[in-house]
C-alpha positions as semicolon CSV with decimal commas, in nm:
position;residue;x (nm);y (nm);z (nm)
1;X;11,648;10,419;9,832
2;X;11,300;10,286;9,837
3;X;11,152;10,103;9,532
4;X;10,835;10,300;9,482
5;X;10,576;10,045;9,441
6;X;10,434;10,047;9,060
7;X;10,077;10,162;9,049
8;X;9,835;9,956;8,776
9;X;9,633;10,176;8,612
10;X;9,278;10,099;8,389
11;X;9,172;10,378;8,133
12;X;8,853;10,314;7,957
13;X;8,720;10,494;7,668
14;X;8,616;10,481;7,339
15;X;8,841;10,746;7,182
16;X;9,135;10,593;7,085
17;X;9,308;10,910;7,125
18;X;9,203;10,949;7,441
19;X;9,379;10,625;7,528
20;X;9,724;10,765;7,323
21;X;9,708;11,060;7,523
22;X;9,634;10,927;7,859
23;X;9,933;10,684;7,779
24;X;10,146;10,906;7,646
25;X;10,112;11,131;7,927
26;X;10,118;10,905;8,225
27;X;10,312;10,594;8,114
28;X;10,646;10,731;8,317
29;X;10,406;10,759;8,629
30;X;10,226;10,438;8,592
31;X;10,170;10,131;8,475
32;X;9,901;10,180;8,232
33;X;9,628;9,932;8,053
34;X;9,419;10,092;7,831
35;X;9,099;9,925;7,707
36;X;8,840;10,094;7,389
37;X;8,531;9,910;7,559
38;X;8,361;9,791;7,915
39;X;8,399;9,476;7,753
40;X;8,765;9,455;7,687
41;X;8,815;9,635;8,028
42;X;8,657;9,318;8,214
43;X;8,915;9,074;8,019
44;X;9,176;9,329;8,185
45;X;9,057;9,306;8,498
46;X;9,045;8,953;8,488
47;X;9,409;8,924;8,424
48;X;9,576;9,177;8,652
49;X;9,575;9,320;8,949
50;X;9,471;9,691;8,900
51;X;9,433;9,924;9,184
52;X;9,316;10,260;9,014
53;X;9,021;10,231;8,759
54;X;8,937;10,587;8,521
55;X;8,675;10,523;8,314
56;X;8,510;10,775;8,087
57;X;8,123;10,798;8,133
58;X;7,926;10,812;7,792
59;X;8,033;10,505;7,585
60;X;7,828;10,292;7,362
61;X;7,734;9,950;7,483
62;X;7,792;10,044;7,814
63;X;7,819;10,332;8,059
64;X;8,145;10,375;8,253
65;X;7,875;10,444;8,580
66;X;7,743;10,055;8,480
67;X;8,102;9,978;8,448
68;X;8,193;10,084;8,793
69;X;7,865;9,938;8,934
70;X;7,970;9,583;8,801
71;X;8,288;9,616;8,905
72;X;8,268;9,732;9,232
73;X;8,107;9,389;9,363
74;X;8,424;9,235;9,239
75;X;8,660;9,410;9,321
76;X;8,580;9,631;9,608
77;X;8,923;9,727;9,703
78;X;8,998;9,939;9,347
79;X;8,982;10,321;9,356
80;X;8,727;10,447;9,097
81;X;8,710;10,781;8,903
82;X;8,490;10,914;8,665
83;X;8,670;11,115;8,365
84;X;8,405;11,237;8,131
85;X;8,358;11,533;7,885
86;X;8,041;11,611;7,969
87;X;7,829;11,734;8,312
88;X;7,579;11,526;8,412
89;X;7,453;11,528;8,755
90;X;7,266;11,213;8,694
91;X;7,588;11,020;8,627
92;X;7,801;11,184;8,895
93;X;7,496;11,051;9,155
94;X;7,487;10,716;8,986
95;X;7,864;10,699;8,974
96;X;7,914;10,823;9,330
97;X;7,584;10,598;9,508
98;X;7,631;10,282;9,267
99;X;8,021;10,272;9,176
100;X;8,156;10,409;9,464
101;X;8,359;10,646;9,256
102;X;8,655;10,827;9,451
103;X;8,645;11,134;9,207
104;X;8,473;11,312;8,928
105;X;8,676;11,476;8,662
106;X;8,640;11,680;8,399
107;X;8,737;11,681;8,005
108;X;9,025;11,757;7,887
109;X;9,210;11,700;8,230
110;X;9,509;11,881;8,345
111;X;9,814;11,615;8,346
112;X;9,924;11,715;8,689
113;X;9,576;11,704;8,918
114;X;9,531;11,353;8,722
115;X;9,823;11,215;8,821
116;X;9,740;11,374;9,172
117;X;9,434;11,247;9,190
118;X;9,582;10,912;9,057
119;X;9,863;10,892;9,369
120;X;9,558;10,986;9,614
121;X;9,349;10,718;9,457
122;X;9,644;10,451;9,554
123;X;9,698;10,574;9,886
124;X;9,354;10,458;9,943
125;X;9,430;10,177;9,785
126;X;9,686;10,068;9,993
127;X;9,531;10,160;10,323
128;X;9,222;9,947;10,253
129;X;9,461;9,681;10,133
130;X;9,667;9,687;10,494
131;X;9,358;9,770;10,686
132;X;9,213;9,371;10,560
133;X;9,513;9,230;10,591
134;X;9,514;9,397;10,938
135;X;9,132;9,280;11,048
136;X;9,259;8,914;10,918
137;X;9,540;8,908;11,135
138;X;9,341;9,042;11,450
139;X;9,096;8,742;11,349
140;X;9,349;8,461;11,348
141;X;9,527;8,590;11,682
142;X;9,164;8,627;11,819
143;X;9,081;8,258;11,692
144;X;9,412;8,155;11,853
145;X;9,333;8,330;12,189
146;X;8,962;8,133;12,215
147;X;9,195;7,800;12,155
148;X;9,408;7,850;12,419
149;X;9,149;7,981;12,672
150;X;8,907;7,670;12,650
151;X;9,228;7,478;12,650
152;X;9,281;7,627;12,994
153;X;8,969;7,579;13,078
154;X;8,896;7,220;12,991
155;X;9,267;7,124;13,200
């Protein structure tokens, strides 16, 4: 049997009990970090390697759409989605054109499209993962090819 690879997820939100619930609720699922601010979400970022960020949208300090927008110049690869109680069409844009957000949800979410939308997030994930890993390797064998033709060439 295959070892299902563990999936590192990132909620962010200023509700503690948010962060209980989304724990509670997911922790048999995923590997879940949980952070109260944008601040302390950037110290877990720093440390591990976290492939699906869920950040809620209207936070003090920061916004979870200025969250995303920061983040995504780091770390381009992570899945995004927007969690947030309320309906703002200005976030969605800003979250969707700046933080290249995979999906929009809704408070309270329903356990099971989460954690959907969660495994679809990874699957992303993972195919923009291979896919550079992929373009590296057709690099190096392309580098390797121009080697060996001007060796040709120069014998």
């Amino acid at each position: 049997m295959a070892i299902k690879p563990l999936i590192n997820v990132l909620y962010v939100d200023d509700e503690e009990n948010n962060l209980r619930s989304f724990k509670a609720s997911f922790r048999r699922h995923f590997s879940i970090f949980t952070a109260l601010s944008a601040a302390e979400a950037r110290l877990i970022l720093e440390r591990n390697d976290i492939h699906v960020l869920i950040s809620d949208q209207r936070m003090p300090g920061t916004l979870g759409t200025e969250l995303f927008e920061e983040v995504v110049k780091i770390y381009p690869d992570q899945i995004r989605i927007l969690l947030t109680g309320f309906a703002d069409m200005e976030a969605i844009k800003d979250a969707i054109n700046k933080g290249q957000i995979y999906h929009y949800l809704q408070k309270p979410w329903n356990d099971e499209e989460l954690k959907e939308t969660i495994e679809n997030a990874h699957k992303i994930y993972q195919l923009k993962k291979e896919q550079k890993e992929l373009n590296e390797k057709l690099l190096l064998n392309n580098e390797q090819l121009e080697f060996m033709l001007r060796q040709k060439l120069l014998s």
